[in-house]
C-alpha positions in Angstrom: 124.8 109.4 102.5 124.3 106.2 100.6 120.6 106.0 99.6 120.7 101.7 100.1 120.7 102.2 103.6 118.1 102.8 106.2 119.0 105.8 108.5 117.3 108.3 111.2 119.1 111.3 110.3 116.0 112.1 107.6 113.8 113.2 110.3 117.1 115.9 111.8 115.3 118.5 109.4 115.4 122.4 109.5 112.9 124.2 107.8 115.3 127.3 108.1 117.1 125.2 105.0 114.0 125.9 102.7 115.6 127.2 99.7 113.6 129.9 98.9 115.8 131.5 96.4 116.0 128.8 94.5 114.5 127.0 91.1 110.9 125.7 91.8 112.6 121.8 91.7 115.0 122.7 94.2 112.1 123.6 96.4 109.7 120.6 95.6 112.6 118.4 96.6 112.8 119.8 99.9 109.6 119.0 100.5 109.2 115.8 99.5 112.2 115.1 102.8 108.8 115.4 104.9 106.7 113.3 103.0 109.4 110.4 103.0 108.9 110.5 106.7 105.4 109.1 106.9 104.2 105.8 108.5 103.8 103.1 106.0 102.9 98.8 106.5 106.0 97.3 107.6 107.9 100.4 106.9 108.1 99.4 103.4 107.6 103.4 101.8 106.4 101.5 98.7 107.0 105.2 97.2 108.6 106.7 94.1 108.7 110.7 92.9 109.7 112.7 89.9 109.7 116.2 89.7 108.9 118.0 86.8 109.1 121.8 87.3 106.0 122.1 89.7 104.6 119.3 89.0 105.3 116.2 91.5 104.6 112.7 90.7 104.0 110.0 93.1 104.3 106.3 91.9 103.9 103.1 93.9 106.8 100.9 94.0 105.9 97.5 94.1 109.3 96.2 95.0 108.5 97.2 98.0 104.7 96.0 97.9 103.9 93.2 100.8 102.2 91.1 98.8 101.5 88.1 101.1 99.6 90.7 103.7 98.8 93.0 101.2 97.0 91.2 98.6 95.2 93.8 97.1 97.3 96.4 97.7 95.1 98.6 100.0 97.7 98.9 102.5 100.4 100.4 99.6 97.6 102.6 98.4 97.0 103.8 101.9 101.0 104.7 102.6 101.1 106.9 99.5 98.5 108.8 100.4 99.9 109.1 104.5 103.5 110.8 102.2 101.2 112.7 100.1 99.5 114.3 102.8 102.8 115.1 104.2 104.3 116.7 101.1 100.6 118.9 101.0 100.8 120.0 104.6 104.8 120.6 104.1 103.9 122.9 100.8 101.3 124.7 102.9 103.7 125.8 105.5 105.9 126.6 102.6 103.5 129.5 101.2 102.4 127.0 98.4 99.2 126.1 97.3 98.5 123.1 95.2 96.7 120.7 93.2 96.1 117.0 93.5 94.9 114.9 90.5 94.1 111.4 91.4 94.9 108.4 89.0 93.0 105.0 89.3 94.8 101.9 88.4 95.1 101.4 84.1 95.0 105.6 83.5 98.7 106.2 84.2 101.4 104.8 86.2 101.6 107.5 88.6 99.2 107.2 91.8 98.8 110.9 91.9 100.3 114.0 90.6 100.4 117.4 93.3 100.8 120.5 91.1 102.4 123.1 93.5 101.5 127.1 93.1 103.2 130.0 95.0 100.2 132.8 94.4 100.4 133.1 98.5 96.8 131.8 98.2 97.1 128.7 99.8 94.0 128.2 102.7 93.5 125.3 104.5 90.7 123.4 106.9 93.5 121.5 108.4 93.9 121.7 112.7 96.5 123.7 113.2 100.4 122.9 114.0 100.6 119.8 111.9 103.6 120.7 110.3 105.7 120.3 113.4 104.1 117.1 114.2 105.2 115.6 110.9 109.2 115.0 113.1 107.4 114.4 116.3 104.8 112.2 115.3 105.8 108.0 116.0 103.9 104.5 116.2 103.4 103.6 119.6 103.0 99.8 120.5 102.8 99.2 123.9 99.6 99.3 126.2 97.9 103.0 126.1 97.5 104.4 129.7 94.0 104.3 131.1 92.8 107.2 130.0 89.7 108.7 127.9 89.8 111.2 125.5 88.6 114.3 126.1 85.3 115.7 124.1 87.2 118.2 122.6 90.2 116.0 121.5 87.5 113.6 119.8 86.3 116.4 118.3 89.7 117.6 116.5 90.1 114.2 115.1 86.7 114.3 113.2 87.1 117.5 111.9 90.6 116.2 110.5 88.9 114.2 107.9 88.7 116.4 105.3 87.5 114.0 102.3 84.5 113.5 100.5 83.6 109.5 100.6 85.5 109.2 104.1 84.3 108.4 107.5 85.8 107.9 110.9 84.5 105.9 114.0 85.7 106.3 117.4 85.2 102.9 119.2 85.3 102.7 122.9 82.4 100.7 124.3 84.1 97.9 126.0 81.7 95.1 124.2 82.8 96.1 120.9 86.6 96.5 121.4 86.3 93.0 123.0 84.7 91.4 120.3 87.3 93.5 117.7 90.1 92.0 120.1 88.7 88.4 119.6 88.9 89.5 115.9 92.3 90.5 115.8 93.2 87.1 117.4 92.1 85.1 114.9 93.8 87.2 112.2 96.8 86.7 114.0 96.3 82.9 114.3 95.1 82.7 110.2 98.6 85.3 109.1 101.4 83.4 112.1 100.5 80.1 110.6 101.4 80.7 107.1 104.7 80.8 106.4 105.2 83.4 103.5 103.2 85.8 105.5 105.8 85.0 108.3 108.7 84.5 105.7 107.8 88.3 104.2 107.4 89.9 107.3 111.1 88.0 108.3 112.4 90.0 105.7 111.7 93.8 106.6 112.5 93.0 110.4 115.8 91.4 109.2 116.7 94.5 107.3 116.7 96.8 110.1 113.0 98.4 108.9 111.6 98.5 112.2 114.6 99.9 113.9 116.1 97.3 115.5 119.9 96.7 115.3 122.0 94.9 113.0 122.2 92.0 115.0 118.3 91.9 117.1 117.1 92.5 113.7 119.2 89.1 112.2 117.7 87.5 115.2 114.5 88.3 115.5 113.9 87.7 111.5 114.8 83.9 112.0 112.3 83.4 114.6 109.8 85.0 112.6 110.5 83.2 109.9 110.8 79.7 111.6 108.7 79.7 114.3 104.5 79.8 114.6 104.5 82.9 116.9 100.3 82.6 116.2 99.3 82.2 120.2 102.0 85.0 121.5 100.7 87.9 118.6 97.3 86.9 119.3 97.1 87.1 122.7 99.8 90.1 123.0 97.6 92.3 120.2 94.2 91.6 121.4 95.1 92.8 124.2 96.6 96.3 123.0 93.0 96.5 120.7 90.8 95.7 124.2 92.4 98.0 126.3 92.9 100.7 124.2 90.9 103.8 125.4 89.7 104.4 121.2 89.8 102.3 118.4 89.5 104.0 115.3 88.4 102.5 112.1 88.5 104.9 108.6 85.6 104.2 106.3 85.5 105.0 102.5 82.3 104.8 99.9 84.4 103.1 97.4 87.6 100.7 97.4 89.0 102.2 94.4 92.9 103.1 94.5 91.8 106.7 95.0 89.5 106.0 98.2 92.1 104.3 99.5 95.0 107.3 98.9 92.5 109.4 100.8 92.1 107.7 103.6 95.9 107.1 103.9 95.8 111.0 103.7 92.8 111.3 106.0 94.7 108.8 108.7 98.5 110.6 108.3 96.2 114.4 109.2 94.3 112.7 112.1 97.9 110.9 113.6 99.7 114.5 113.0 96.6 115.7 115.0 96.7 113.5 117.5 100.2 113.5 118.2 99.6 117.6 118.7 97.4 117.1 121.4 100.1 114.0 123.0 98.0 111.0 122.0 100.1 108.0 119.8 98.5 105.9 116.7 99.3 102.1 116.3 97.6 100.8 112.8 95.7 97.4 113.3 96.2 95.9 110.0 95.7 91.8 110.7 91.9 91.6 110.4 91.7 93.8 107.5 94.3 91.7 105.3 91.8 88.6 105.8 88.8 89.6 103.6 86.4 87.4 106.0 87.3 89.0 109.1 87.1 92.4 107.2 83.6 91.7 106.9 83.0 90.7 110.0 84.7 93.7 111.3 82.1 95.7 109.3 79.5 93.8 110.6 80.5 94.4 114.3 80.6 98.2 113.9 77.5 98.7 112.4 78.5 99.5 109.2 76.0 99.4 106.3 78.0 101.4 103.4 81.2 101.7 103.5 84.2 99.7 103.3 86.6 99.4 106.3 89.9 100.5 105.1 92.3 101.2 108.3 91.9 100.4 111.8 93.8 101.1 114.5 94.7 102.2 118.4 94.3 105.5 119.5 95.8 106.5 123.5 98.5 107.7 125.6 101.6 106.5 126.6 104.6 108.0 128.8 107.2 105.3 127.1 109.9 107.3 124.8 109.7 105.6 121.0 112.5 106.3 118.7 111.6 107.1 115.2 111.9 104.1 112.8 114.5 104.5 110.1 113.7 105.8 106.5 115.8 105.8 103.1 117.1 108.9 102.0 115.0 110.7 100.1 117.7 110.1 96.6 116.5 106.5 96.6 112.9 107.8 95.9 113.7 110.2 93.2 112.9 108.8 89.6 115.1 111.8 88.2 118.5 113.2 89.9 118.0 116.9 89.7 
């Protein structure tokens, strides 16, 4: 398989493949096909590995870093930490335990470092059956049935967020997810009327990144490129935000690099979860790429310390959704084992 080119066939994987009898490498290599699978902004996977023995590095690649949207990289630092939560949960079903050492920005180059140990120790306050969820799990954007979520369900997705310094709200009073729609209109408006925020989001629909064909994808990257779309993805995505049955928003104490790994790996536990129990996630990103309306998002929610870090849709939908396409998991690799 050439690694320059987007394909589905990453998710087609069989855990019977595990090489078990193999060197430690061989094994951290297999794990890191589930982590290459998670959601990341624009479907960039701004994401680079080495593997040393049992040690795993994780790097950010900022080739792939949205700059325009992603100014100060909190969306990048939240995709890492959605693939390293993949690779832990992936280890765990594997019989490993591990480590993770956080890096803020100027101690190393790598992100984060996972340290994997098979003393068949491993434990876990993780819901169950994640680990399936990691190939079923997909981004839904289309209108969420009208439906609530049940007291239980709610539950399950609190108890996913497992960090220290991170804090999820569950939005559904209509108000509030009207005033957050009004939000996310003007965030629209502000991003579809500059042109290198439409110019860079051209270029990952007109590679293929968001699934589309050859051809759509060709297509629909001129328009976005050349045309204010400003009143359509305004009035289109505050629509999905007001009629959503749950808008979630992640919280963190700090806005350090780390913080923001966590909640990526907070968000990636709570989607895996949801998807478990047949709800869909759709990340929200607009208002939080503005730093203004970030604050005002704050403000609406009531929050008094914390920093909003990720927001987005929480329902159900009946509609089948293809996964998007990913790059082999060679492209990632540092070091060719």
């Amino acid at each position: 398989m050439n690694s320059d080119e987007l394909t589905t066939t990453v998710w087609e994987l069989d855990q019977d493949e595990f090489p078990a009898d193999e060197p430690i490498e061989e094994q951290a290599r297999f794990l890191l096909r589930y982590a290459i699978l998670a959601p990341s902004s624009h479907n960039s996977q701004p994401w680079q590995f080495t593997i040393d023995e049992d040690r795993i590095q994780i790097f950010a690649d900022e080739t792939r870093w949205l700059e325009v949207a992603d100014h100060d990289k909190r969306e990048l630092h939240l995709s890492l930490g959605c693939a390293i939560e993949n690779l832990c949960i992936a280890a765990e079903h594997f019989g490993f335990d591990y480590r993770i050492q956080y890096h803020d920005s100027g101690e190393t180059d790598s992100i984060a470092v996972v340290t994997l140990h098979s003393d068949g120790n491993q434990s876990s306050d993780r819901p169950r059956g994640l680990f399936k969820q990691i190939t079923e799990r997909y981004t839904s954007h289309s209108l969420f049935e009208d439906r609530s979520l049940p007291q239980p369900t709610r539950d399950t997705l609190h108890q996913s967020i497992l960090e220290d310094g991170v804090s999820l709200y569950l939005i559904d009073e209509p108000g509030l997810k009207r005033s957050i729609g009004e939000l996310q209109a003007e965030a629209d408006q502000i991003q579809m009327n500059n042109s290198e925020y439409r110019k860079e989001l051209g270029y990952w629909v007109g590679i293929g990144a968001l699934g589309q064909s050859w051809l759509m994808a060709r297509i629909a990257q001129a328009v976005v490129t050349h045309f204010d779309l400003g009143d359509r993805e305004s009035q289109k995505n505050s629509e999905l935000v007001r009629s959503a049955p749950i808008i979630g928003l992640l919280v963190t104490s700090t806005d350090d690099p780390p913080a923001r790994v966590k909640a990526g790996q907070a968000y990636e536990r709570l989607a895996l979860a949801a998807s478990a129990d047949d709800l869909v996630t759709h990340p929200m990103s607009q208002i939080l790429e503005i730093p203004e309306k970030r604050e005002g998002l704050g403000t609406q929610v009531g929050i008094t310390d914390g920093i909003s870090q990720h927001l987005f849709r929480l329902g159900y939908t009946d509609e089948s959704q293809d996964h998007t396409p990913r790059w082999p998991l060679e492209k990632f690799l540092s070091t060719q084992l």
